[in-house]
ROKOLFI-13548 format. One record per residue (C-alpha): x, y, z. Coordinates in pm, whole numbers. Layout:
<pts>
> u | v | w
> X | Y | Z
...
</pts>
This chain:
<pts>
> u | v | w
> 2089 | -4035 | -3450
> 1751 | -4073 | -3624
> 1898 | -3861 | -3918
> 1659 | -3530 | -3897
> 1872 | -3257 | -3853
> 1905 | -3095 | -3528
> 1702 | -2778 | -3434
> 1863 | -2408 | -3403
> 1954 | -2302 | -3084
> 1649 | -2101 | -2913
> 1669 | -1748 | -2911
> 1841 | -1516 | -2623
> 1587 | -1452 | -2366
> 1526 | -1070 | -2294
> 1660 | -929 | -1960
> 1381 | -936 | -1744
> 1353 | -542 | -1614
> 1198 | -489 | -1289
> 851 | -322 | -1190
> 857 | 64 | -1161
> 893 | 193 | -835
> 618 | 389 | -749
> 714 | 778 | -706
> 747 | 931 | -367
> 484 | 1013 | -167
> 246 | 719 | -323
> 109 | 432 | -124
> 225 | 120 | -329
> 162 | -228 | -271
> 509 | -288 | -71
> 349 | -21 | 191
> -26 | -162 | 220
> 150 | -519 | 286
> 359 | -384 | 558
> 33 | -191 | 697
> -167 | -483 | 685
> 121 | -697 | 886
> 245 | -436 | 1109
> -83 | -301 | 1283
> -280 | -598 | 1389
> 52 | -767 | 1472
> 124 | -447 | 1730
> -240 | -472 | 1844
> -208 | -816 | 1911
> 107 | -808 | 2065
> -47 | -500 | 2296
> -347 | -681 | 2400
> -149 | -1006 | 2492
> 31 | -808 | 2713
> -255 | -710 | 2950
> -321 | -316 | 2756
> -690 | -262 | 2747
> -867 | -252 | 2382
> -976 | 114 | 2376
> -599 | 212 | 2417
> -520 | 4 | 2118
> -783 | 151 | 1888
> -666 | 506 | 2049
> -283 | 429 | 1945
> -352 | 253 | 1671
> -580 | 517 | 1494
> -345 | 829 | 1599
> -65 | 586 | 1378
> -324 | 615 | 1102
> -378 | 971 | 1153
> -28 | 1071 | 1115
> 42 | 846 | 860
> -248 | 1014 | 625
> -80 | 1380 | 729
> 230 | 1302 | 611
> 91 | 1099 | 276
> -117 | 1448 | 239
> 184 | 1673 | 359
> 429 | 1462 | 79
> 116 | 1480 | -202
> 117 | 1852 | -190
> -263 | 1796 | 1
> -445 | 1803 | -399
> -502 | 1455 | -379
> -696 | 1479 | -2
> -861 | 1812 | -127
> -981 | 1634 | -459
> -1130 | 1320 | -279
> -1313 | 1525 | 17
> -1459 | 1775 | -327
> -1611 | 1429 | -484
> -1736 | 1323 | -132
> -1864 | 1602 | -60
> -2046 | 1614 | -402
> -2178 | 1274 | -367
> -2304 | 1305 | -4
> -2483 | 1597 | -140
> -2644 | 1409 | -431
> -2727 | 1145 | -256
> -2484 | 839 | -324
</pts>
């Protein structure tokens, strides 16, 4: 209409690819959201319903306990064994 001609059509838009899965056995982000819903929702929802605080911390830390033995148990244990060396080692120095 105002006589300057009209501008190319813009350019195809790349797929969009989606984020890597982290490989087994890793604690991704998906798994620390659920962990940081799913336990203080089930201590809440215990202690609401009348169960006294020391059995929550009890339950709730043998859930954590098992869930670090299998994350160890899946990692082949190197990982664990590697960060209880460099605490170890820092204790030790000091830090």
């Amino acid at each position: 209409m105002t006589g300057l001609p009209a501008l190319p059509p813009p350019p195809a838009a790349e797929p969009s690819r989606p984020a890597p899965a982290p490989p087994p056995g890793r604690l991704g982000p998906t798994h620390t959201l659920i962990l940081l819903i799913a336990f203080p929702a089930l201590g809440t929802a215990l202690f609401l319903n009348g169960t006294p605080t020391s059995d929550i911390l009890t339950l709730l830390g043998g859930c954590g306990a098992v869930g670090a033995a299998v994350l160890t148990a899946a990692g082949g244990g190197r990982r664990l064994v590697a960060v209880l060396a460099e605490a170890a080692v820092r204790s030790g120095a000091g830090k």
